[in-house]
C-alpha positions as protocol buffer text, in pm:
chain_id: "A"
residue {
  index: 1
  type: UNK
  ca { x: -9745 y: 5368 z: -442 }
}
residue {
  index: 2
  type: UNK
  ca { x: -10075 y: 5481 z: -251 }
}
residue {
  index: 3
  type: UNK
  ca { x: -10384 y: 5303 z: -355 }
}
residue {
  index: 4
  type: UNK
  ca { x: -10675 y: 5446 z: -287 }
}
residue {
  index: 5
  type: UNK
  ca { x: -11041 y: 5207 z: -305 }
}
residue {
  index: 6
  type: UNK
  ca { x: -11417 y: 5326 z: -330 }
}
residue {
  index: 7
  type: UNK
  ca { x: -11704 y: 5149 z: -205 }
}
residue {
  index: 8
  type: UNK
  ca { x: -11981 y: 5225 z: -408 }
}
residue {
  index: 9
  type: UNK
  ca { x: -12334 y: 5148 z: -334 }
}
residue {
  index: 10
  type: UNK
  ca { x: -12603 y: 5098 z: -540 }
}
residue {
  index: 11
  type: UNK
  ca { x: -12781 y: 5468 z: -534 }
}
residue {
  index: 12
  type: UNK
  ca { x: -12985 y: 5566 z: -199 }
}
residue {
  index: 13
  type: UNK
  ca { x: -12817 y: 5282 z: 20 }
}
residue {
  index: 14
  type: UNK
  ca { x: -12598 y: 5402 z: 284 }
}
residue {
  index: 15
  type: UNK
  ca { x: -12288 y: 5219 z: 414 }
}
residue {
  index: 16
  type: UNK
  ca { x: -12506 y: 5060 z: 738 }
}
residue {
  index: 17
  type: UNK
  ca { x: -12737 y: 4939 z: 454 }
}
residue {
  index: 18
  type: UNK
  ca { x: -12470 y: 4726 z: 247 }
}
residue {
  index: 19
  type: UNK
  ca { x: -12543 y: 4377 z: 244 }
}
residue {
  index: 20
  type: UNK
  ca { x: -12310 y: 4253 z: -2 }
}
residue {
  index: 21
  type: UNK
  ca { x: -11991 y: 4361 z: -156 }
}
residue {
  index: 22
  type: UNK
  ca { x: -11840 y: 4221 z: -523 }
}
residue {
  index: 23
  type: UNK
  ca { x: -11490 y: 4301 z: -604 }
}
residue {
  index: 24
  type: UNK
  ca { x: -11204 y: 4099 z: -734 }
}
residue {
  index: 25
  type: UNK
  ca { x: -10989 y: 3916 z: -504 }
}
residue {
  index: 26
  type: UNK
  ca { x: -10704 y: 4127 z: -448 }
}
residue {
  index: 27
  type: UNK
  ca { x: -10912 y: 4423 z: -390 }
}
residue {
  index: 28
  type: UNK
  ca { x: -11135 y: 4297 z: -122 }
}
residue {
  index: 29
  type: UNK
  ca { x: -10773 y: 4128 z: 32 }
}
residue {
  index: 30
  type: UNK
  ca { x: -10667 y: 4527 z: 72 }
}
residue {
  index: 31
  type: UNK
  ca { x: -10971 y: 4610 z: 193 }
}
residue {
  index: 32
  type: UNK
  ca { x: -11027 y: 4334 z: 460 }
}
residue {
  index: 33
  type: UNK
  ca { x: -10978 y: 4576 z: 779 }
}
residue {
  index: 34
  type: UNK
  ca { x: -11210 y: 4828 z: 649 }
}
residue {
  index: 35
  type: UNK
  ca { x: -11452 y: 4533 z: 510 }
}
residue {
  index: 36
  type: UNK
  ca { x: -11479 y: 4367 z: 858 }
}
residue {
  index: 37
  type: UNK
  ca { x: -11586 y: 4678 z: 1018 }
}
residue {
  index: 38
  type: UNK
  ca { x: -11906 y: 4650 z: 786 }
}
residue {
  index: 39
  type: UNK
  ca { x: -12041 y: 4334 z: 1009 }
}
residue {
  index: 40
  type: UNK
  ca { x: -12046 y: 3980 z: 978 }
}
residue {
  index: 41
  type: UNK
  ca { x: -12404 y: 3974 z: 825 }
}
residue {
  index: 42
  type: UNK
  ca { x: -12213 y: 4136 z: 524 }
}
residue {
  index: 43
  type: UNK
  ca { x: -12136 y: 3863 z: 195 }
}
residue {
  index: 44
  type: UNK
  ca { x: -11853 y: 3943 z: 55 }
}
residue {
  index: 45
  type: UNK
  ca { x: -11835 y: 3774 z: -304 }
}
residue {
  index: 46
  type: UNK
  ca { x: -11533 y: 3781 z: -555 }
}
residue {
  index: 47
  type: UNK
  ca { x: -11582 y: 3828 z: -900 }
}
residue {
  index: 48
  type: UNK
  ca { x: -11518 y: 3450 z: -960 }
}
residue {
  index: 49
  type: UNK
  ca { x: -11145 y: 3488 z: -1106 }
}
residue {
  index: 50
  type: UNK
  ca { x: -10955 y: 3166 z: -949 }
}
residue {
  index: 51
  type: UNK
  ca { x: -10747 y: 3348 z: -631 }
}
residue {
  index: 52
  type: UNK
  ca { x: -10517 y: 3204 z: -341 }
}
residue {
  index: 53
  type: UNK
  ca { x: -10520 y: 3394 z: -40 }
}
residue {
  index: 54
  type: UNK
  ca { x: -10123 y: 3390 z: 113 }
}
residue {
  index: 55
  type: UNK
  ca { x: -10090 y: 3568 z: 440 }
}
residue {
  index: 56
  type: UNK
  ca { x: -9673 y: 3544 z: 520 }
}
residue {
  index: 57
  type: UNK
  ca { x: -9754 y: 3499 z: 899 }
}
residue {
  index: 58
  type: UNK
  ca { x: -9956 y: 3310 z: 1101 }
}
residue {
  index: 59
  type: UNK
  ca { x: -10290 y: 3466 z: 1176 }
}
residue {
  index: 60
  type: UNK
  ca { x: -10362 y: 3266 z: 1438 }
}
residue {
  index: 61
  type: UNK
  ca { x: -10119 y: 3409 z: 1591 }
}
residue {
  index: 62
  type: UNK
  ca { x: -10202 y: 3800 z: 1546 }
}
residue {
  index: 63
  type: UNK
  ca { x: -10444 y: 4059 z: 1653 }
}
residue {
  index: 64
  type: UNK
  ca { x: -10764 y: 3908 z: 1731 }
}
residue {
  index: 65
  type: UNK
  ca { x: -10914 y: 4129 z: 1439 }
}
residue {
  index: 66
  type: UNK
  ca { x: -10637 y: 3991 z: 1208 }
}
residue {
  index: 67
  type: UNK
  ca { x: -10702 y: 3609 z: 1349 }
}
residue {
  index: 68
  type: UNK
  ca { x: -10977 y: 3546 z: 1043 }
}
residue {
  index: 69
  type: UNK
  ca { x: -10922 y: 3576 z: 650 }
}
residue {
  index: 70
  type: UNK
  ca { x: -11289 y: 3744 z: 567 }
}
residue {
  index: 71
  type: UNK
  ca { x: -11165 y: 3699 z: 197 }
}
residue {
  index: 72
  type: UNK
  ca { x: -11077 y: 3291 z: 215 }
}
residue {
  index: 73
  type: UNK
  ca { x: -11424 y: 3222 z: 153 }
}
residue {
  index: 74
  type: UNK
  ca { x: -11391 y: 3340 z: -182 }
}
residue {
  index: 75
  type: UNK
  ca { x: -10998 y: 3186 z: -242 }
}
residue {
  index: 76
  type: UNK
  ca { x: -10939 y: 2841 z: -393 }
}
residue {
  index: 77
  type: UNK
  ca { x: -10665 y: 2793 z: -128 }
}
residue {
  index: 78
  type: UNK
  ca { x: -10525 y: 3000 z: 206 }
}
residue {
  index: 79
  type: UNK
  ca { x: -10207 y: 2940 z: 291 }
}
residue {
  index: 80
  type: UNK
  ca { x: -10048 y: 3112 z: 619 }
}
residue {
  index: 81
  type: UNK
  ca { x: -9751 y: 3122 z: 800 }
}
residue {
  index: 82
  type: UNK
  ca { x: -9480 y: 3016 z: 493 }
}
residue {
  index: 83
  type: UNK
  ca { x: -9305 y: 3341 z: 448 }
}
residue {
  index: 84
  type: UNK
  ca { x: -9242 y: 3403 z: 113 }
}
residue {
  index: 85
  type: UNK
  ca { x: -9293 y: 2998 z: 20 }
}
residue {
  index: 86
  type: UNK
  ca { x: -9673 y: 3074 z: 51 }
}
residue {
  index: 87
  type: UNK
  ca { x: -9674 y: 3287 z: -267 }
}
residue {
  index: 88
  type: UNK
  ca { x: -9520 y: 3005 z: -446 }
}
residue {
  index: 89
  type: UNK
  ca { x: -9752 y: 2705 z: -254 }
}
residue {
  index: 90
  type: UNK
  ca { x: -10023 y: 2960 z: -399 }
}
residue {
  index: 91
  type: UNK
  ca { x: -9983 y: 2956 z: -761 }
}
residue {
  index: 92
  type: UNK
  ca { x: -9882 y: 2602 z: -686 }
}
residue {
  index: 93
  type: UNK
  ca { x: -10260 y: 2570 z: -592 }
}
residue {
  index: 94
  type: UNK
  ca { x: -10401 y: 2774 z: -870 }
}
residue {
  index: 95
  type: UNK
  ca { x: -10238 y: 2557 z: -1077 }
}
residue {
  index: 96
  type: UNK
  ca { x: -10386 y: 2239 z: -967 }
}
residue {
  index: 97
  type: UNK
  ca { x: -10722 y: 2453 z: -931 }
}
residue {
  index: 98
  type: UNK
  ca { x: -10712 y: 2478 z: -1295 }
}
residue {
  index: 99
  type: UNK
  ca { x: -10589 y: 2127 z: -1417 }
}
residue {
  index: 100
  type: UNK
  ca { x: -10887 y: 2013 z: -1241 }
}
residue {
  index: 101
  type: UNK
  ca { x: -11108 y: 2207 z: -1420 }
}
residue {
  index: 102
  type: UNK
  ca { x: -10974 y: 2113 z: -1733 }
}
């Protein structure tokens, strides 16, 4: 399935001119390449939903560009490197997330 994401400013600000970007987790997770190329100075800010990130391999490891999770600022928990064990280590995480919140 192709999935296709907008960025859309707030009217008269070009894309050199965003400072911030609010999506929800997943999104901005499918969007990290394009995100990055924005520049550090950027925020990016999720909409507050609890979110793990899981990358299956080690990032260390990767590309330099791949070598930092832009979204784990705005994840409860990232978890790298487990394979398919990290999506369960992450809901294991959201789940303690959220018994601590009560």
């Amino acid at each position: 399935i192709k999935v296709d994401h907008c960025l859309l400013p707030l009217p008269g600000v070009s894309l050199g001119n965003i400072k911030e970007v609010i999506s929800h987790e997943q999104a901005l997770a499918q969007c990290e390449n394009f995100l990055r190329g924005l520049g550090k100075d950027v925020k990016i800010r999720a909409t507050g939903i609890p979110t793990a990130g899981v990358h299956l391999s080690d990032i260390a490891g990767r590309e330099p560009f791949r070598q930092h999770s832009y979204i784990s600022a705005a994840c409860i928990a990232t978890i790298a490197d487990r394979g398919f064990q990290g999506y369960l280590d992450g809901i294991d995480a959201l789940i303690k997330h959220m018994r601590a919140q009560g």
